[in-house]
N, C-alpha and C positions, 0 to 999 in steps of 0.2 A: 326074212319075209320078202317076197316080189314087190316089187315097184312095178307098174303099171306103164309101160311104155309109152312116151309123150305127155302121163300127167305133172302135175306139179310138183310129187314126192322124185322125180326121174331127171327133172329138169334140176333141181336142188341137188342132187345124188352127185349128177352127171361136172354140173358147177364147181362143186367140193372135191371130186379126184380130180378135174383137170387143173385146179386151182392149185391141187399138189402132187402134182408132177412138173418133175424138173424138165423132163424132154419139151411139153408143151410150151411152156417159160419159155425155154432155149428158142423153140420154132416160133411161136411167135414174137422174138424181139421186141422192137420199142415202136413195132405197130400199132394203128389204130385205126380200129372201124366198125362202121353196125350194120349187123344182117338182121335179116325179118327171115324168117323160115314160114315156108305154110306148107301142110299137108292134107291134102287132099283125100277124101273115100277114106277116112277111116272109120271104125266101128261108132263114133260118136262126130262124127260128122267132121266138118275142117277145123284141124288145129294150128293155132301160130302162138308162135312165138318167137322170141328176138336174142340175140348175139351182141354184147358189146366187148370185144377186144380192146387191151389198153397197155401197152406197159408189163406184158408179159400174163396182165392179168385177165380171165375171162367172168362176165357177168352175164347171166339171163336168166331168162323169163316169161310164163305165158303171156300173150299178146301181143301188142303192134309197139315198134320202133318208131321215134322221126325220125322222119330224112335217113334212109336206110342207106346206106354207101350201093348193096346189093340187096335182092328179094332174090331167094330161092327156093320155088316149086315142085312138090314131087308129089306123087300119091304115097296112099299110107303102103302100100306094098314093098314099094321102091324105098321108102326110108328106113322101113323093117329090115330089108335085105340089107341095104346098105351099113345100117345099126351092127349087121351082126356077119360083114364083113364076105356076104355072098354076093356081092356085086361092088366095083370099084365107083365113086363116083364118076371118073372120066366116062367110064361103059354107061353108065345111066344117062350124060350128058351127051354123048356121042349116039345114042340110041334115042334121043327124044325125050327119057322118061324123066327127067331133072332138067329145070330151065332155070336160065341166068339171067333177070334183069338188072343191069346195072354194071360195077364195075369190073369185070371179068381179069383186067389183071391186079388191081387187088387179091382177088379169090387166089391168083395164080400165087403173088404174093406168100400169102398165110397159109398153103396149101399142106406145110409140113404142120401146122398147129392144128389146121383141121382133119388133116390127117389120125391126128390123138384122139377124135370124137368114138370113132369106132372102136380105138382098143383099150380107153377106158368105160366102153358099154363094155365090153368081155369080160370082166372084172365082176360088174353088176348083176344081180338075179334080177330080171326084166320077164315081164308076162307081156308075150307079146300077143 
């Protein structure tokens, strides 16, 4: 059965394969940090929610973070594609459509764990 892209059954889904995958572990190391995600223009208006990295281990959530390390901005369009591997982050950042508030090399940091965001949606049956 689909999961609903960006609800809370997709946020749980997405948690639980990254949580076991060894590649993810490996790329994020004995990092630590918290991102806020918000999506903008989507079918139910802006969704957020947050990222806590720790020790190889990843935690989130619908909602807001404290004290974010970074906030990362995109429309629902731009996260769709990017979900499902039709656009690279850098091209979305480089073109405007993803904005970076906050620690940018952090981001650069973690880049191979969040890297795993995408190819453990391909995995998922996601209605997007």
């Amino acid at each position: 059965m689909p999961v609903q892209f960006l609800s809370d059954e997709w946020v749980e889904e997405l948690k639980q394969r990254l949580n076991a995958s060894e590649t993810f572990r490996k790329n994020a190391g004995n990092a630590s940090a918290k991102l806020q995600q918000v999506i903008t223009g989507g079918p139910e208006g802006e969704r957020r929610y947050w990222i806590r990295i720790d020790d190889g281990q990843i935690d989130m959530g619908p909602g807001d973070i404290e004290q974010p390390d970074a906030t990362i901005t995109q429309d629902y369009d731009t996260a769709a594609a990017m979900a499902r591997s039709e656009v690279s982050p850098v091209s979305a950042f480089m073109t405007g459509k993803l904005k970076v508030n906050g620690s940018m090399m952090l981001l650069m940091q973690l880049q191979g764990a969040i890297a795993e965001l995408p190819k453990a949606m391909d995995e998922m049956d996601i209605d997007y």
